[in-house]
N, C-alpha and C positions, 0 to 999 in steps of 0.2 A: 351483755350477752351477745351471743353470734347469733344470727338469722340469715336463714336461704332461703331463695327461691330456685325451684327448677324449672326448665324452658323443654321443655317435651315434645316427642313426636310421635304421639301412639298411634298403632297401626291396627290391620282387622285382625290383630290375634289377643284374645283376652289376656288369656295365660301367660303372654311373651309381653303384654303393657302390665300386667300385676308385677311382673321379673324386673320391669326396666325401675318402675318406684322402687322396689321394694333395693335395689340396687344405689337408688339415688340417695332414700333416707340413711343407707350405712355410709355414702358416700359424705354425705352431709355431713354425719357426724363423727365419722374420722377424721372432719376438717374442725370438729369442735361447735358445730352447730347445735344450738336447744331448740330451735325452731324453724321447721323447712314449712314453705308452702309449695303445695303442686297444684297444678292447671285445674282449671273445668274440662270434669269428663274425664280423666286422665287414664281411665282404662278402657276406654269405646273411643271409636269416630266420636265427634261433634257433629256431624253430617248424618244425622237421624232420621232427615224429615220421611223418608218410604222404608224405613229399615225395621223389621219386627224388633222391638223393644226390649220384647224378655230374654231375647238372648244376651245382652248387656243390663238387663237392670237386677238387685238385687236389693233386701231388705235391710232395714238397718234395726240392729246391730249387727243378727245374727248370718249377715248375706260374707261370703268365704272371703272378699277378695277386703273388706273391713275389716275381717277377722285374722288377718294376716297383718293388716297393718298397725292391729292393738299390741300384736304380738312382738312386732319389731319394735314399736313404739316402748315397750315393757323391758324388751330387752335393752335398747339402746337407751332408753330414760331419756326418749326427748318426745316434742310436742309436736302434731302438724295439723296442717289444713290442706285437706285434699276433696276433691268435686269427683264427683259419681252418679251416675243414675239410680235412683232409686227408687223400687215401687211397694207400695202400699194401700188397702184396700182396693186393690184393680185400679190405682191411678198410678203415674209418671210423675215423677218431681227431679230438676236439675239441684242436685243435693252437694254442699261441704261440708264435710264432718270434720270437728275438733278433737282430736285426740292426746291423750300422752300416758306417761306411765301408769296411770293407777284406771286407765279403761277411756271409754267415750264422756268426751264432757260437754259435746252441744253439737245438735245439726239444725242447720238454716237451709230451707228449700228456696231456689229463686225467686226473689217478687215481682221484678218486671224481665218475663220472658221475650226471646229476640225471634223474631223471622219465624221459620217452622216451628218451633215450642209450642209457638201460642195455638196451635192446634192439635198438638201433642201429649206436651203436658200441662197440670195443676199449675198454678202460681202457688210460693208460700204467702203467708200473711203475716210476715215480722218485717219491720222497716230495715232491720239489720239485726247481725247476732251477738249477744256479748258476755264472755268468757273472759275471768279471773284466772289465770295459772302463775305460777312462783315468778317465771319470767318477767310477762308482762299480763296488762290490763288486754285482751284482744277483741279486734269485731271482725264479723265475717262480710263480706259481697262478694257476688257473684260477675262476674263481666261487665253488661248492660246495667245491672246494677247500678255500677260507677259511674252514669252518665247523671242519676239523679242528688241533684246536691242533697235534697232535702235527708239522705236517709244516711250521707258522709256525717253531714253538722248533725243530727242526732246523734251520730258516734262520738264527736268529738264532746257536745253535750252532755253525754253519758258520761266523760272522762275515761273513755278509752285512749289507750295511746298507740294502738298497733294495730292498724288497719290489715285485713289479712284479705286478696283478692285472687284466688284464681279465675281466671280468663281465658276464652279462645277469640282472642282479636282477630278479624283477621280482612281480608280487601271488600267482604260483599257490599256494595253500595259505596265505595271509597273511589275516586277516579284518581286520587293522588295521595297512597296509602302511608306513603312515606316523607316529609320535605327534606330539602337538600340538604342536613344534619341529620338523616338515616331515624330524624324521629318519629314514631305513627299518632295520630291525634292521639289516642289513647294512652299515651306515655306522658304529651304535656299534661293529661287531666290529670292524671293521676302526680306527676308533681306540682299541679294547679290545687290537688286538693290537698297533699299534703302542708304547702306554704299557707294558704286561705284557713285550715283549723288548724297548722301546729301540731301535726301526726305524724307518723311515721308511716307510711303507704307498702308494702309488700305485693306486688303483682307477678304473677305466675303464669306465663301464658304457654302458647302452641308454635311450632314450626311444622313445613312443611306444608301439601297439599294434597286436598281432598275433592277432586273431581274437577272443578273450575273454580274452587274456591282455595285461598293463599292463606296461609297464617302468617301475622306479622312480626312474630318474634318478639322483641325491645323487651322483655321480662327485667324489671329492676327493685332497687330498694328506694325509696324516698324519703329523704331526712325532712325533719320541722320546718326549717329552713327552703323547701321548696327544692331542694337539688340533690342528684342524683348523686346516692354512696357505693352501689353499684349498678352500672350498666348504664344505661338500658344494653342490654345485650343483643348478637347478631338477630340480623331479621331469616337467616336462612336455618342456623346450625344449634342442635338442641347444647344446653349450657347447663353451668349450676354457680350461683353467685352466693360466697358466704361473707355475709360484713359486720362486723364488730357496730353495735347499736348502745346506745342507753335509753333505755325507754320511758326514765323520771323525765328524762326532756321536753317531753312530750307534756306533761304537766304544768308546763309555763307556760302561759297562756299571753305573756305581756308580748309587747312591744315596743321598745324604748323606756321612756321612764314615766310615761303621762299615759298610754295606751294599754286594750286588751281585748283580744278581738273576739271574744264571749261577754266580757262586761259592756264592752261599745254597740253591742248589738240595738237597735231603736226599734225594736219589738211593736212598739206604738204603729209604725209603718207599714208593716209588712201582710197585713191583712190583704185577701183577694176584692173586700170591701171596699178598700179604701178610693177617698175620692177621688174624682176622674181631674187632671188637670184644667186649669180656667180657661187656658189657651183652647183647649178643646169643646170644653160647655160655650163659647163665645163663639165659634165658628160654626158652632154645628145649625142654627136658624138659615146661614148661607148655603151648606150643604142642602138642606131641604129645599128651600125656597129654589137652587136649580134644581133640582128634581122635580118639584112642579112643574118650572116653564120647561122642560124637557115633555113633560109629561102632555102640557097643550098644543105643542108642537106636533 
């Protein structure tokens, strides 16, 4: 099948970032795409932390700017993953919703929130999301997300094969957002974790700037194989990348002819239990003992 990702630059008009998706997903699929993904947030700023909320949040299913995208979704017969704010019982959740023709088929709320969030909004409580469509097997994350292996190899676990991420990468806290191959850390991880499970990674990110803060662009596709099938894309200039995928590939787990890096796992190990090295139990009598004659001193 084909898969996109779009590289977005929404601005402070609701109506004009609903227009610009809604533009991208026929764009997508007049190139043949069954599955776009778009950014986190992709109709608001990202840049929330003082901004009233409800003028960008809405309810899911029935909030207008979802219900516009069930409807292209319906019309066009294809699938997507798109991030929006969302609120619910008087709380905030950094929300992507899965959709495709026959209506809504899962939303995951972020689990580990970044920067402002975490005093804004809810955290979800799913380690990831995962959704069966004709396509493929897919799981959802969110941005920061992707920083924790634990909740990627759970997807891979699961036998997902289609990592689905929107993102707003972007320079806060980065002194060297980019190295000298125009790549942002976030790009290697993301084909860091595609090679390490054997998945195919989909990341959707932001361009452009929001006050002092940079979006870093690189939106790509990542093959099993750890390397890019498209992009990473410009770090300035919004895009749309459509790349012909097989997603059964995803379901080969081996490596060579002796190897597999879900059966190779040593499970036995990886406990936070486990014991402390000898080299360490053996030196630690030394440590204390100067901490004594420090201490008489």
């Amino acid at each position: 099948m084909k898969a996109a990702v779009a590289q977005l630059a929404p601005g402070n008009d609701l109506a004009q970032n609903v227009e610009q998706t809604v533009h991208v997903l026929r764009e997508a699929q007049r190139q043949g795409a069954r599955l776009v993904v778009l950014p986190e947030l992709c109709v608001s700023p990202y840049q929330l932390g003082s901004a009233p909320l409800e003028s960008w949040a809405e309810e899911v299913p029935q909030g207008r700017t979802l219900q516009r995208w069930l409807a292209e979704a319906k019309r066009l017969r294809i699938y997507c993953v798109a991030g929006l704010l969302e609120r619910a019982g008087g709380r905030y959740f950094n929300t992507a919703v899965v959709l495709g023709p026959h209506g809504l088929l899962g939303c995951y709320r972020k689990a580990h929130l970044f920067g402002w969030e975490r005093a804004r909004l809810t955290a979800g409580n799913q380690a990831y999301l995962a959704v069966a469509t004709p396509p493929a097997r897919l799981g959802v994350l969110v941005c920061y997300d992707l920083r924790f292996v634990e909740a990627v190899r759970l997807s891979a676990l699961g036998g997902l094969q289609v990592l689905c991420v929107p993102a707003a990468w972007s320079d806060a806290g980065k002194p060297q957002p980019w190295d000298r191959y125009g790549f942002s850390g976030a790009a290697h991880l993301a084909l860091g974790h595609a090679y390490a499970n054997r998945l195919f990674v989909l990341c959707a990110n932001r361009v452009g700037k929001e006050g002092t803060v940079r979006y870093l662009g690189n939106s790509l596709i990542a093959g099993p194989s750890g390397h890019p099938l498209a992009g990473p894309a410009s770090a300035t200039e919004p895009a749309l990348l459509v790349q012909e995928i097989d997603p059964a590939l995803a379901d080969n787990k081996r490596v060579g002819a002796h190897n597999d890096i879900l059966a190779d796992r040593r499970t036995d190990l990886y406990s936070l239990e486990a014991r402390e090295p000898e080299i360490s139990k053996s030196s630690r009598p030394r440590r204390q003992e100067r901490h004594r004659e420090r201490g008489r001193s």
